[in-house]
N, C-alpha and C positions, 0 to 999 in steps of 0.2 A: 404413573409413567411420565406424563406429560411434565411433573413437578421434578424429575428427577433431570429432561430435557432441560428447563428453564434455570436449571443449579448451573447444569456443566455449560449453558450460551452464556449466562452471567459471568461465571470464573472465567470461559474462555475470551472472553470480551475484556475483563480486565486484565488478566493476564498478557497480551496481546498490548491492551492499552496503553500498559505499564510498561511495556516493551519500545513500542513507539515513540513513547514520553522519553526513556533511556538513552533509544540512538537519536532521537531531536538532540537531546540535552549534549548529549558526548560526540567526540569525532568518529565512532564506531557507526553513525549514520550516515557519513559521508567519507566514502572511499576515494583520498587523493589517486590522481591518474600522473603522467608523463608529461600529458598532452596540458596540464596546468588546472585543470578543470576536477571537481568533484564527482563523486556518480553518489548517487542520493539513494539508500536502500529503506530512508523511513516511510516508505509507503507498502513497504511489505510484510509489515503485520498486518494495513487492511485487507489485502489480499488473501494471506492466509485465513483469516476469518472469516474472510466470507465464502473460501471452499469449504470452511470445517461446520462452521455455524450459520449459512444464510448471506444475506444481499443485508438484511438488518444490523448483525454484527459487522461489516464490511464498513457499510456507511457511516455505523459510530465509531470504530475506530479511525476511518479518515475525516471523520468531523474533531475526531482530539488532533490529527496529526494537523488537520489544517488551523486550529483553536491556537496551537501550539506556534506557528510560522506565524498568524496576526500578534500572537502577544511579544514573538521574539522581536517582530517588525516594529512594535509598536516603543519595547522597552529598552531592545540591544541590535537596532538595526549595524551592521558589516560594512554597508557600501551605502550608495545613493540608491539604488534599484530596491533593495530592501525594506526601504521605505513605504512604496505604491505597497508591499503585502496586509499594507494595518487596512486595504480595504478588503472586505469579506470576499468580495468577486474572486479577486486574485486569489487568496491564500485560504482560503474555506468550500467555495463551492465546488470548486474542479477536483477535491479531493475526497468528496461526496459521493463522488461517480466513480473512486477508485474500485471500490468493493461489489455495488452495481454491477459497472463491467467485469469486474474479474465472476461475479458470479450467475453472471449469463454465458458466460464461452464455459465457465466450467461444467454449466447445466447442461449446455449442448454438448459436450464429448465426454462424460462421465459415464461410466457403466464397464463396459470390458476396456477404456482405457483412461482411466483412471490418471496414469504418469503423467499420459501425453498433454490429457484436462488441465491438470495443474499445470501440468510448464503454461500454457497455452492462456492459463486465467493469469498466467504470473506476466504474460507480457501484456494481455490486454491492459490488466490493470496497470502495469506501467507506464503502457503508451497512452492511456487515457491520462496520468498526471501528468505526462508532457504535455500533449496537447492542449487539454483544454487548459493549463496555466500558461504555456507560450501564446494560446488564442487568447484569454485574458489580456496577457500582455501587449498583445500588437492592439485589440481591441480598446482598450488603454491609451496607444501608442507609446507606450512606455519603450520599447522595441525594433527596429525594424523588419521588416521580412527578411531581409539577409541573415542579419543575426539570427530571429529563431528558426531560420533552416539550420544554420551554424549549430544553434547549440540543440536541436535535434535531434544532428546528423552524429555528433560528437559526444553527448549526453544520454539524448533519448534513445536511441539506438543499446546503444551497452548496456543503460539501467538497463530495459526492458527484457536483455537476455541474462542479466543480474539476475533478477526476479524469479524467469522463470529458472536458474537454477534451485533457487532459495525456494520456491514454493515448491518446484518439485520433490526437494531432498527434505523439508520439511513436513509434509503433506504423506510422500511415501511413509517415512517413519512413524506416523501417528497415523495411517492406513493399518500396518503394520504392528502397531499395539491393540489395535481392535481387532482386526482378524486373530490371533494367537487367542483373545478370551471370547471371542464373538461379539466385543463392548470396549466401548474405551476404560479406561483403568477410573477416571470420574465417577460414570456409570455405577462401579463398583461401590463406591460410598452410600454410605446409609446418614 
């Protein structure tokens, strides 16, 4: 049993992974706004991985998504700011703690509600990559305090109810495939 566990964390870990690696690479990671500004949804395969499979899957796929942001930093930085991400602080460890936090708040309301869990782990973990990369960054002084209220208030704000749509509606439907067989459809493989 434990070996048929350790098949569906591994597939669901790359899968997820691969996912990540996707919307980094394409503009389907980042959602143009109005307001000028992007909203960043590649932090929500960690999340989802770490309601479906653990605080472990969580932290490895935010360690490819932040792996992913030092190599872009390093090979195809955008701007001048994008620069400071080729140091690991920035662009790796604060996205370590995406999956973590998403899977501590999911742990604490998980049981008879399950929905509300997920939306709930999909905003922690967003507001955990805000934060602790805008802390990075002032810490840094890459930043000022104005700005990362600015982009916060403008960015972090929305992702975070981003997320928790996407974990929610993600999260239900593959709730929802294991309840109808009592397993997820993985499970099923021999």
């Amino acid at each position: 049993m434990a070996e048929k566990s350790d098949v569906r964390r591994i597939a669901v870990t790359g899968v997820l992974s691969a996912l990540s690696i996707a919307l980094f690479l394409t503009p389907f990671g980042y959602i143009p706004t109005p307001l000028g500004v992007s909203l960043t949804v590649v932090h929500v395969p960690a999340i989802i991985g770490a309601v479906l499979e653990g605080p472990v899957v969580g932290i490895v796929i935010g360690g490819i998504f932040g792996a992913t942001a030092l190599v872009k930093a390093a090979i195809a930085p955008q701007g001048p700011i994008d620069l400071v991400f080729v140091n690991p602080l920035i662009s790796v460890l604060p996205r370590l703690l995406i999956g973590l936090a998403a899977w501590v708040v999911y742990s604490a309301f998980r049981g008879k509600w399950t929905g509300v869990a997920a939306a709930m782990a999909g905003i922690a973990g967003s507001l955990t990559n805000s934060v602790f990369v805008l802390g990075a960054l002032l810490i840094f002084r890459v930043i000022a305090p104005a700005v990362a209220g600015a982009i916060f208030v403008t960015n972090g704000l929305l992702e975070a109810a981003l997320a928790a749509v996407l974990t929610f509606g993600v999260v239900a439907v593959w709730k929802g495939i294991e309840s109808r067989t009592g397993k997820a459809k993985l499970a099923e493989e021999k």
